[in-house]
C-alpha positions as CSV (number, residue, x, y, z in Angstrom):
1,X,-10.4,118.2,-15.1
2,X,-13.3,119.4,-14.0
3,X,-16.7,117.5,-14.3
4,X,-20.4,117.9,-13.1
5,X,-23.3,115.6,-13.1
6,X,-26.9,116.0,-13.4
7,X,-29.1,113.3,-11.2
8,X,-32.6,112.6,-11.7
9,X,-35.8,111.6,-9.4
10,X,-38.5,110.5,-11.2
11,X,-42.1,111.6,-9.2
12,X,-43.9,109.0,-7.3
13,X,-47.1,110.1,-8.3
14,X,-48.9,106.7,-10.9
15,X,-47.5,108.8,-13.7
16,X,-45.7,107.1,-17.6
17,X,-42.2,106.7,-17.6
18,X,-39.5,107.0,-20.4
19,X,-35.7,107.3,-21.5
20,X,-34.5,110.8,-19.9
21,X,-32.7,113.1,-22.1
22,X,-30.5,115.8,-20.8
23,X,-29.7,119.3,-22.4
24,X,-26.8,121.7,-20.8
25,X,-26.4,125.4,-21.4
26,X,-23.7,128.1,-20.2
27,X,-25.8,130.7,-18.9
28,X,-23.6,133.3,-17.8
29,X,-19.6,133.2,-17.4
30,X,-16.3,134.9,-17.3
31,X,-15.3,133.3,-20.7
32,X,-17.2,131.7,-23.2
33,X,-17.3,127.9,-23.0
34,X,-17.8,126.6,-26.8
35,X,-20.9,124.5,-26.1
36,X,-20.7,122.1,-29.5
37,X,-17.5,120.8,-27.9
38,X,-18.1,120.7,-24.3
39,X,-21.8,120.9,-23.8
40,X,-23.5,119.2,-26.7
41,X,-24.5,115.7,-25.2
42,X,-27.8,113.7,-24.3
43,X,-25.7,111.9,-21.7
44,X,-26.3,113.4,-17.4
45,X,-22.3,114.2,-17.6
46,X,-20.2,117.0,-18.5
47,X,-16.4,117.5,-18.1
48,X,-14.0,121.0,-18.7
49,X,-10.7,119.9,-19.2
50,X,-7.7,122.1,-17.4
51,X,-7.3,126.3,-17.9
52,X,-10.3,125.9,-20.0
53,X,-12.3,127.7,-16.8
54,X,-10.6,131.3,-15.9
55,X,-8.7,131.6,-12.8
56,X,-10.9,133.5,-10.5
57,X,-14.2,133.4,-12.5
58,X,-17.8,132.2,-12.1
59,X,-20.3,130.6,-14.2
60,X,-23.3,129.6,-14.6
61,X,-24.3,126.1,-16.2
62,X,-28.1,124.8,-16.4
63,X,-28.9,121.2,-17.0
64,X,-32.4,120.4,-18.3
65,X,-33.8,117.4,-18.4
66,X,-36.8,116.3,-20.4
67,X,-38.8,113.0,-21.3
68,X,-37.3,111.7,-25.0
69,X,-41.1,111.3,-26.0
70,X,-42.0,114.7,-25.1
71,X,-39.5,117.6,-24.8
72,X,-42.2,119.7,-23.1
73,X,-42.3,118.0,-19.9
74,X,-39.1,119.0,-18.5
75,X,-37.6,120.6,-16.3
76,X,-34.4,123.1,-15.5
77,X,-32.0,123.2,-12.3
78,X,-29.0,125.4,-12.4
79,X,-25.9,125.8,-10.7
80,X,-22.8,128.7,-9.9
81,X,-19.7,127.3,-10.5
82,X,-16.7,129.4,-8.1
83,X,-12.8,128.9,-10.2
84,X,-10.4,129.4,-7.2
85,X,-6.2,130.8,-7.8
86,X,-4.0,128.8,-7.6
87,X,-1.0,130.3,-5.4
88,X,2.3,131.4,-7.2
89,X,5.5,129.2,-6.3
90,X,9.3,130.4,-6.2
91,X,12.0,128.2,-6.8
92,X,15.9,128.1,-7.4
93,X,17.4,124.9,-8.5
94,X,20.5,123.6,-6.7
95,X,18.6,121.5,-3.6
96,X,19.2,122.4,-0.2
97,X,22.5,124.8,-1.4
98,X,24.9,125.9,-3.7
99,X,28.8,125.5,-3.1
100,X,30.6,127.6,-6.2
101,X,33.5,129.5,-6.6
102,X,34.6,133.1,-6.4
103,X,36.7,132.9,-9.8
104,X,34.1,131.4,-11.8
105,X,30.3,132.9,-12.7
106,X,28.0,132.2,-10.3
107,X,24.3,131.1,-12.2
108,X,21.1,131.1,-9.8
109,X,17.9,130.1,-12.1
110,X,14.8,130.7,-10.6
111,X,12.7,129.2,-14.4
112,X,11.1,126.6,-12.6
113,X,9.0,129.1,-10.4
114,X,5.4,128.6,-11.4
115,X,1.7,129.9,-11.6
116,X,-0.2,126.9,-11.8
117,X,-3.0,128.3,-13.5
118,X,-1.3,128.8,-16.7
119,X,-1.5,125.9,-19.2
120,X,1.5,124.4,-20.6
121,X,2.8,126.4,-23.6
122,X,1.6,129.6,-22.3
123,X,3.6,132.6,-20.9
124,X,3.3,132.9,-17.4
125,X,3.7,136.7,-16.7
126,X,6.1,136.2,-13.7
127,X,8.3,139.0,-12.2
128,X,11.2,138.0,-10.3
129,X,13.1,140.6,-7.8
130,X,16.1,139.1,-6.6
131,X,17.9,140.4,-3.7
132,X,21.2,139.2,-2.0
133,X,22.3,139.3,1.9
134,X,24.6,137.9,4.2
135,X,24.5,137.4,8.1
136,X,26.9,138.9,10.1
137,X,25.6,136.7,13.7
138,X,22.6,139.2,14.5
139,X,20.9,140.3,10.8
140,X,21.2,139.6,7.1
141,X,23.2,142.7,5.6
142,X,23.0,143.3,1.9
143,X,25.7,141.8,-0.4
144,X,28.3,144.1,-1.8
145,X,31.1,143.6,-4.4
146,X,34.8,143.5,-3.3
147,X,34.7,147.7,-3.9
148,X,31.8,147.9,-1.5
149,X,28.9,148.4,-4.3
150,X,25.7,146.5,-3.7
151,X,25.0,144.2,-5.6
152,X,21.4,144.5,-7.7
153,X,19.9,141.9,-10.2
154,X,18.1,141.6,-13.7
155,X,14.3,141.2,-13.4
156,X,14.8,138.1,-14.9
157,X,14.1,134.1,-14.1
158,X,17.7,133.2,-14.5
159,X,21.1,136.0,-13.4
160,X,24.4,135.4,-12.8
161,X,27.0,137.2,-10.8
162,X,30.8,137.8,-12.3
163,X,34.0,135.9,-11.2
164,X,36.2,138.1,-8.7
165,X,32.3,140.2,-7.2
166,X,32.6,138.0,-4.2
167,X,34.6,137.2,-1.3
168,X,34.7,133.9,-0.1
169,X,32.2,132.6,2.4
170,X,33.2,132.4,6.1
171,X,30.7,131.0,8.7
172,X,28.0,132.2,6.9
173,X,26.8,131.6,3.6
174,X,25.2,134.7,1.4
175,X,21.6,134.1,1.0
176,X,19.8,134.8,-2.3
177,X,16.4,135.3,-2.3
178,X,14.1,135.3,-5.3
179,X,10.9,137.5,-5.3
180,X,8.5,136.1,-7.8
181,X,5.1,138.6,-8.4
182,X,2.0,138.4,-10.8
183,X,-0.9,141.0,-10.5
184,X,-3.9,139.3,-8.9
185,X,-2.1,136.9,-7.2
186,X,-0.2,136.6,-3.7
187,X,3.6,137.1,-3.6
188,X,5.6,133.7,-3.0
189,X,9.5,133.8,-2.3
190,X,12.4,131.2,-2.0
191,X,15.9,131.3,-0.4
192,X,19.1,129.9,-1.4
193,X,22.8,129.9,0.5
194,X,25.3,129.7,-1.3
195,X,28.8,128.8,-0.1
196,X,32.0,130.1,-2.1
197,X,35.4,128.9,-2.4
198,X,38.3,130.8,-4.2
199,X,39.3,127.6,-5.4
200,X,37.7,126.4,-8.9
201,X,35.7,123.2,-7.5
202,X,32.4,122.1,-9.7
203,X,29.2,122.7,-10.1
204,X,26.2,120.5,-9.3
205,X,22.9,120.8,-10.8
206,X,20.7,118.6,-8.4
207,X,17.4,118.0,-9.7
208,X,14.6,115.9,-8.4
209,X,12.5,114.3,-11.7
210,X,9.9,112.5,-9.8
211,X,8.0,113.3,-6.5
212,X,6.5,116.9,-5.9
213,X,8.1,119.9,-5.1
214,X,7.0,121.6,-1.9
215,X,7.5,125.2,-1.1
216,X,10.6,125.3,0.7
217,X,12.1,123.0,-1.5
218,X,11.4,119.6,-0.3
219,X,10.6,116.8,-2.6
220,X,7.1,114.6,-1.3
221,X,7.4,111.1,-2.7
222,X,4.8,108.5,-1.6
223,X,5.7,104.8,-0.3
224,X,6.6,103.0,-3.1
225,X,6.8,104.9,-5.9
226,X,9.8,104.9,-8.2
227,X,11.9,108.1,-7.3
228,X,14.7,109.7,-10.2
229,X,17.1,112.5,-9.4
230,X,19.2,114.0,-12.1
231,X,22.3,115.7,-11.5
232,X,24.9,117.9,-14.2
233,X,28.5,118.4,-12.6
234,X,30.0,120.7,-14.8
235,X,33.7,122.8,-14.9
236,X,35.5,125.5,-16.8
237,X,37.9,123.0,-18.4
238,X,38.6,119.0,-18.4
239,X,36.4,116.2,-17.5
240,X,35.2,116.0,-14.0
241,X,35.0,112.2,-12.1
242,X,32.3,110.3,-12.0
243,X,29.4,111.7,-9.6
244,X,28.7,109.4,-6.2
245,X,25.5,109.3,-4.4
246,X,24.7,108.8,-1.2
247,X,21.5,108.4,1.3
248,X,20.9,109.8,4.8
249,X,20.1,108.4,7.1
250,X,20.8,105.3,6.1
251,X,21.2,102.0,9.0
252,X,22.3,98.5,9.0
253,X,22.3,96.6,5.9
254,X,20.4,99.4,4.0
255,X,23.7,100.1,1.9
256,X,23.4,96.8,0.5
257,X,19.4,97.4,-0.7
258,X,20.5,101.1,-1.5
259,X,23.0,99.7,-4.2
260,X,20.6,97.4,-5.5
261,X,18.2,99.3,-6.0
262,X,19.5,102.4,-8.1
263,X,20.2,102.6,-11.7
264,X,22.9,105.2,-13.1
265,X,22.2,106.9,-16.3
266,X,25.4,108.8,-17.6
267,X,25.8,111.3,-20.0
268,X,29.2,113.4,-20.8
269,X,28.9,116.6,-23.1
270,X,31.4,117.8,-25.3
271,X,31.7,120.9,-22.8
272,X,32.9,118.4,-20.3
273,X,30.2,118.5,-18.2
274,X,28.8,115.2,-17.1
275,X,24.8,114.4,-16.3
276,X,23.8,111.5,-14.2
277,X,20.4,110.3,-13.5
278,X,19.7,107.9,-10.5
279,X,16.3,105.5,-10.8
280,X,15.2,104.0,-7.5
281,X,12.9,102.0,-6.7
282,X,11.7,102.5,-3.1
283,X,9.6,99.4,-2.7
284,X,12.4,97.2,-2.7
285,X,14.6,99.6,-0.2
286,X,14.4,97.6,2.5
287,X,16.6,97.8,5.8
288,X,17.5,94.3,7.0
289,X,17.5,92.2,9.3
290,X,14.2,94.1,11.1
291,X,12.7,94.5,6.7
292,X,11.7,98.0,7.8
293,X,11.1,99.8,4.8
294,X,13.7,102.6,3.9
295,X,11.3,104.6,2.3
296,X,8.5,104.7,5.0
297,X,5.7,106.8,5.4
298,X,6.1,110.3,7.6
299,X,10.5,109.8,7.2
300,X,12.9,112.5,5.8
301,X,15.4,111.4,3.9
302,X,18.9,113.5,2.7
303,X,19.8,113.0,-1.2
304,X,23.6,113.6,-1.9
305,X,25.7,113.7,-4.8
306,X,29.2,114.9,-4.8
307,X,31.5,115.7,-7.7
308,X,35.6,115.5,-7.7
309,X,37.9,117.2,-9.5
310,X,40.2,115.0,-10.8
311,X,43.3,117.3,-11.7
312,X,43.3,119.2,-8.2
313,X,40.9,117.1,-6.1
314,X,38.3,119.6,-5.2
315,X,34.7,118.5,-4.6
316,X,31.6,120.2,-4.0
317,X,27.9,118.4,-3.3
318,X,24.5,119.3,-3.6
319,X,21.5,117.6,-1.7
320,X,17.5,117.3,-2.2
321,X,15.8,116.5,1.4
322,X,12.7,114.1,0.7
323,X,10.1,113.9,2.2
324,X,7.9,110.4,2.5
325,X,4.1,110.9,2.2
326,X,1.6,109.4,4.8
327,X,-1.4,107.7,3.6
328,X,-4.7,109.0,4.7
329,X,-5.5,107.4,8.1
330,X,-9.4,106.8,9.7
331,X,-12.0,104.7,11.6
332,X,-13.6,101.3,11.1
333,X,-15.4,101.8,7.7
334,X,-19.5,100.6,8.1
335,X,-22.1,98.7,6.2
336,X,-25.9,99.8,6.7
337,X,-28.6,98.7,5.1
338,X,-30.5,102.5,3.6
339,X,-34.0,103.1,4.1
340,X,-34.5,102.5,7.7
341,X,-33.2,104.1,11.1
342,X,-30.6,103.0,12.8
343,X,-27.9,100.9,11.3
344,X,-29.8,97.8,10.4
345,X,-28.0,95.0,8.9
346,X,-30.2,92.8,7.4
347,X,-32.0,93.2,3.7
348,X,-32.5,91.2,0.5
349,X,-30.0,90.3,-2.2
350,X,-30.4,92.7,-5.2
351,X,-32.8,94.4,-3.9
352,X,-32.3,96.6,-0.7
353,X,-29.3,98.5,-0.9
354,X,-26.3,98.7,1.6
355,X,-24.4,101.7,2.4
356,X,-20.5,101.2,2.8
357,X,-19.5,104.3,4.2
358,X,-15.6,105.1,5.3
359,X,-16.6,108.9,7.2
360,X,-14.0,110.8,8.8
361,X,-11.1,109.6,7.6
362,X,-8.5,112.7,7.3
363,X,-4.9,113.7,5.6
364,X,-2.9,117.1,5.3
365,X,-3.6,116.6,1.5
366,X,-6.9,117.3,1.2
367,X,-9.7,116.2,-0.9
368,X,-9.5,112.6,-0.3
369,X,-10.5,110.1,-3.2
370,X,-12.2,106.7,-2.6
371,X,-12.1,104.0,-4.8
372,X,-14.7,101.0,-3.6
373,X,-14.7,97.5,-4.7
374,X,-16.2,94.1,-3.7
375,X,-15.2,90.8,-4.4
376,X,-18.1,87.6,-5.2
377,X,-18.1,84.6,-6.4
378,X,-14.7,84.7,-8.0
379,X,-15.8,88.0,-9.6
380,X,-14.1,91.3,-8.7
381,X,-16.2,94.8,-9.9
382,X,-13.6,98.0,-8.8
383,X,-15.3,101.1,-9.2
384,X,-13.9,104.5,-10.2
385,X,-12.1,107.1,-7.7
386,X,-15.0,109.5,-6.3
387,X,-14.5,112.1,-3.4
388,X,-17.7,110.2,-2.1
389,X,-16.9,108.6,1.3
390,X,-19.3,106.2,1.0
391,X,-20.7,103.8,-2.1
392,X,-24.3,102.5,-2.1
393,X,-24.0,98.7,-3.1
394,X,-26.0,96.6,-4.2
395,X,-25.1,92.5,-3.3
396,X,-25.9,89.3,-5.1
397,X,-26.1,86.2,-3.2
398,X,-23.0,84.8,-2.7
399,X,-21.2,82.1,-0.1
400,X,-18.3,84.7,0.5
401,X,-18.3,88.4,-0.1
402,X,-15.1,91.1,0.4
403,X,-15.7,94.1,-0.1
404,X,-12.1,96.6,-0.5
405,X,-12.0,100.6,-0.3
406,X,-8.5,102.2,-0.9
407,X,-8.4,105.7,0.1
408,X,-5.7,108.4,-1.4
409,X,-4.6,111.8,-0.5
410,X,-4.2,114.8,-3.5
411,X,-0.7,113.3,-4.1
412,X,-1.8,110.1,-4.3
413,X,-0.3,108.2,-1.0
414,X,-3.3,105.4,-0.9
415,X,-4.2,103.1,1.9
416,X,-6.9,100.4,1.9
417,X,-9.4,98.7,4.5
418,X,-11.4,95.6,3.5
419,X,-14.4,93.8,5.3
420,X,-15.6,90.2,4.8
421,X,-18.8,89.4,3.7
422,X,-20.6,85.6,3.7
423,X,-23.3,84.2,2.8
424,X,-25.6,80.8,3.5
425,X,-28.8,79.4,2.6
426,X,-31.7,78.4,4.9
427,X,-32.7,75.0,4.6
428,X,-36.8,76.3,3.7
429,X,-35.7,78.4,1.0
430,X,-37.3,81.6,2.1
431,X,-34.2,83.4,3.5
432,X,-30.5,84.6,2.5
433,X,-28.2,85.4,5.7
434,X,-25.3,87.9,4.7
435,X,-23.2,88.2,7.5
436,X,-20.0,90.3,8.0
437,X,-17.2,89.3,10.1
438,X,-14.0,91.9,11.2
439,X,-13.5,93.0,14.2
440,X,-17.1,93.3,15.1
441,X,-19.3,90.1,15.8
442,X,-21.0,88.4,12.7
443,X,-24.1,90.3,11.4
444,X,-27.3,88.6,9.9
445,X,-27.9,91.1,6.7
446,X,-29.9,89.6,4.0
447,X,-33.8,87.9,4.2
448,X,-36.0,87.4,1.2
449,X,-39.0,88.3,0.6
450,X,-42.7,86.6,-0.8
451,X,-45.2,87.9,-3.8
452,X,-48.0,89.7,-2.0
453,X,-50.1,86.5,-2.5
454,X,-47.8,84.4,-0.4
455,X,-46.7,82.4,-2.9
456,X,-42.7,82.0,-3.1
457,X,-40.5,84.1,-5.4
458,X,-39.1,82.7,-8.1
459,X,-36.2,83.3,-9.9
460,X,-38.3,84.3,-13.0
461,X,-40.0,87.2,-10.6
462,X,-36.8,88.2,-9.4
463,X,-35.4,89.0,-13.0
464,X,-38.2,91.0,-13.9
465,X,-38.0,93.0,-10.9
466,X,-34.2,93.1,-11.8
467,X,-35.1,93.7,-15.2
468,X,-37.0,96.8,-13.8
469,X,-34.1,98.2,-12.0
470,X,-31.5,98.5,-14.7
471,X,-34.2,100.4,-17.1
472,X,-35.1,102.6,-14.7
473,X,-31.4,103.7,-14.3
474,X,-30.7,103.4,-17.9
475,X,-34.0,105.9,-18.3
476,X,-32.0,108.0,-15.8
477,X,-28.7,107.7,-17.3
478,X,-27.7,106.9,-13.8
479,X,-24.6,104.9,-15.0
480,X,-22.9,104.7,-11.7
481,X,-26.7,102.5,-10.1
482,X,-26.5,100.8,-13.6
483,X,-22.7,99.7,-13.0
484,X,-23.3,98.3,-9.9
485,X,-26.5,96.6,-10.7
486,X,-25.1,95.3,-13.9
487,X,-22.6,93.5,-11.7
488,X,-24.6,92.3,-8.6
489,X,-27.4,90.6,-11.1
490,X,-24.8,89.1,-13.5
491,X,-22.9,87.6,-11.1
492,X,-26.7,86.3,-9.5
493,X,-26.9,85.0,-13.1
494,X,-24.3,82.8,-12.7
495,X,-25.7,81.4,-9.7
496,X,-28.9,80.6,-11.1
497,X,-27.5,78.8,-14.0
498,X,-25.0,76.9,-11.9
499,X,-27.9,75.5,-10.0
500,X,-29.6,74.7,-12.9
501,X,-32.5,77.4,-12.4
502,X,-31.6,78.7,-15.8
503,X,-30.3,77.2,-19.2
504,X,-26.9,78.6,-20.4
505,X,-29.3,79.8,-23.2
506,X,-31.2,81.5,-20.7
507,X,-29.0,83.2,-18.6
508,X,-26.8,84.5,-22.5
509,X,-30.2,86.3,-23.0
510,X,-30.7,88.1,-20.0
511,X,-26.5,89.1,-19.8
512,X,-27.2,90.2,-22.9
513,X,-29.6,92.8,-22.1
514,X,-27.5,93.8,-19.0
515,X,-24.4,94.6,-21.9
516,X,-26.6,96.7,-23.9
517,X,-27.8,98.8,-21.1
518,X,-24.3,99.3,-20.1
519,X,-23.3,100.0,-23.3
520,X,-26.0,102.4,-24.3
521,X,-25.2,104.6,-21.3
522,X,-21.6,104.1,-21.2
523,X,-21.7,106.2,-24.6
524,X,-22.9,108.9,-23.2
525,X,-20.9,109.1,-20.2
526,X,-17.4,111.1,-19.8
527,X,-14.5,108.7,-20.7
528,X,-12.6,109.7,-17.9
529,X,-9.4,106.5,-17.1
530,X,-11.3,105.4,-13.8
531,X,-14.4,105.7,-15.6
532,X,-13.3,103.2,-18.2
533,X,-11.1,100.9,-15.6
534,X,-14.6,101.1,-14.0
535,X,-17.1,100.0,-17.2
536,X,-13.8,96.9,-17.8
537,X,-14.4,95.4,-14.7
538,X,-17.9,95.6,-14.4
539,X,-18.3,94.1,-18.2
540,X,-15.9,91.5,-17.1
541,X,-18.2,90.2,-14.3
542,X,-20.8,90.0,-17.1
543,X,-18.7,87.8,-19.4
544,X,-17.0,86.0,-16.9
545,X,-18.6,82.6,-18.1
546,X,-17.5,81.6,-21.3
547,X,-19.7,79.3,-21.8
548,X,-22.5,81.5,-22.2
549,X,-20.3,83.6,-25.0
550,X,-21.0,80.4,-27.0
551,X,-24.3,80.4,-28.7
């Protein structure tokens, strides 16, 4: 999915303010987008859900925005959107090889070769060349028949070769190669060897269900995650035994965690062929007595399974290599307070905003995504996954404050960094101390400020200022400044009314005004899964106190 978002500044000249509405147009394209679906909202975002945009083509989207009161002060910003190609990937199930027989037919499917830039449903237009050789110690020689013919192949995803074509595989396996073409688009190939016997022995169907495919035939799975193979052993007559399974490398007590942790699926057909799926669950591989983790981060690992014959004793096997993801890796993340030089670290709750930034963090599995959080006052507010390395927060005043940021590559591998945030009043009343402690030294961050008459603020000023802030980015249908402060000044709320600075009555009234805001630009927003994880947690800092649900 695809999304844009339109920001507005409002001018600093002594001019009226209102509600902001936004208008979007397609302007020029490759394809048509159908604007009543896609473009026809008030709200400052837009989304294109996937192969809706053509592969290769540019558009051109302008975003107006205008003052709800008066349509005629507005104004128009416009921007080229660039749809990239996806590259083509070949593939040939059977893992890491093929062991077969010269007296039965020999199946190589190559169906699962894909242009990701076709939807699901749709034809992809592949053409598949297949070509066969076999190395005699110095060069790969093309295959021949057992007259001396060369062999040549279908254009099609799936071919199969005829009992008695081959000989029987020596030191060297024959290699078949699949071809796999599209106009417009870059060739991409895979290999397969494949050993023959003249005995009958089965044949396995090794499939990875989970995890993603690489091209050269690895699976990538990250730390974790729950990993499924599948597997079909199948012969030409009678009932094969039961598949087993096996892990390499594996050390120590880690056969003991491997059996634990796998599930077996069976299913026999009336053919005689038999499927088996194995469920693991990597978290709880773990290699004792050291509880290194089986499955971790930056490892290979070697799949097996292995089928017997039960009449003549023949087995064959067929093996996936997996690869285990690394999690994106990166510096000490930072908290500045914006607006000045330097990195000062010392502001005013609510009101100055601090900039917790997590730069230069890198993986192989570009873009990164970063998903920041903080934790006060027994409230948690998570907000959703941006490819922003940095969030602008805004803090209430609070005797502890974490703040979290988990960090994941395009597969999804995820690591996370917290810092530790406190607070503590000053005996006059006039300041807030936010410090941060890690592994620098603590940092004095928050003061408070006086009206410009010198009398002392009171929590009365405060929420009108507050009060100020959230309809300013409800004008702007800024819901991500609108999210945050609904969640700071709530959570300040609470403070207020546990010191007895506001009536439970009170403090209902003015959460009440924070859930309509949030609610009112919410509604226009795209109702993307993070974006709605995002809206729960912040509307669960707001209703945190029962109490106040009560009148």
């Amino acid at each position: 999915t695809a999304m844009m978002r339109g920001s507005v500044a409002f001018s600093k000249c002594p001019t009226p303010r209102e509600e902001i509405t936004f208008s979007w147009r397609q302007v020029s394209g490759t394809t048509t987008i159908n604007a009543s679906t896609y473009l026809a909202t008030r709200g400052s975002e837009i989304a294109f859900p996937s192969w809706l945009l053509k592969e290769g083509g540019t558009y051109e989207l302008g975003a107006r925005v205008s003052l709800s009161g008066d349509a005629s002060t507005s104004s128009e910003s416009i921007v080229t959107i660039q749809v990239g190609l996806a590259p083509l990937t070949a593939h040939i199930k059977g893992g890491i090889g093929i062991q077969a027989s010269t007296i039965t037919i020999l199946t190589l499917n190559a169906s699962q070769s894909r242009d990701l830039d076709v939807g699901p449903g749709e034809s992809l237009g592949l053409v598949y060349q297949w070509s066969c050789g076999i190395s005699d110690g110095q060069m790969l020689n093309p295959c021949r028949d057992r007259q001396g013919q060369l062999l040549s192949f279908e254009q099609t995803a799936v071919i199969t070769v005829p009992p008695l074509t081959l000989a029987k595989t020596q030191d060297a396996p024959y290699v078949f190669t699949v071809l796999v073409t599209k106009s417009g688009k870059t060739p991409a190939f895979f290999q397969m060897p494949v050993w023959l016997k003249e005995e009958e022995v089965p044949r396995i169907d090794l499939q990875a269900e989970t995890g993603i495919r690489l091209s050269d035939g690895r699976v990538r799975i990250n730390p974790g995650e729950r990993f499924k193979m599948s597997a079909i052993c199948s012969i030409s007559s009678g009932v094969p035994s039961p598949l087993t399974w096996s892990l390499n490398p594996v050390l120590g007590f880690a056969d003991m965690a491997f059996t634990r942790s796998k599930t077996i699926l069976t299913l026999e057909a009336k053919d005689g062929s038999r499927t088996e799926s194995l469920a693991m669950e990597s978290k709880f591989l773990i290699v004792f007595p050291d509880s290194t983790q089986l499955f971790s981060p930056g490892n290979s690992y070697r799949m097996t399974a292995t089928c017997t014959l039960a009449s003549s004793g023949m087995s064959s096997s067929s093996s996936i290599d997996i690869l285990v993801n690394s999690p994106p890796k990166g510096p000490e993340c930072t908290i500045c307070r914006l607006g000045l030089p330097g990195c000062v670290q010392k502001g005013e709750a609510i009101f100055d905003t601090f900039r917790y930034s997590c730069a230069n963090w890198a993986d192989n599995d570009s873009p990164l995504e970063y998903q920041f959080g903080y934790s006060a006052n027994g409230q948690t507010t998570i907000l959703a996954w941006s490819r922003e390395p940095f969030v602008d927060f805004i803090f209430p005043e609070a005797k502890k404050i974490i703040t979290t940021v988990a960090v994941r590559d395009s597969l999804g591998a995820n690591t996370t960094s917290s810092d530790l945030v406190t607070t503590a009043m000053v005996n006059d009343n006039r300041r807030r101390l936010l410090d941060t402690t890690g592994s620098a030294a603590s940092r004095q961050l928050l003061t408070s400020r006086r009206n410009f008459d010198g009398s002392a603020i009171t929590p009365e000023d405060n929420w009108i200022r507050m009060d100020a802030l959230i309809t300013d980015a409800q004008d702007r249908n800024d819901n991500k400044k609108l999210n945050l402060l609904a969640s700071a000044i709530a959570t300040q709320i609470d403070g207020w009314v546990n010191e007895g600075t506001f009536t439970l009555q009170e403090g209902m009234v003015k959460k009440s005004e924070i859930l309509r805001a949030v609610a009112t630009t919410s509604g226009m927003a795209v109702k993307s899964p993070d974006f709605v994880c995002e809206v729960f947690s912040v509307v669960s800092s707001v209703v945190a106190r029962s109490a106040m649900l009560n009148f």
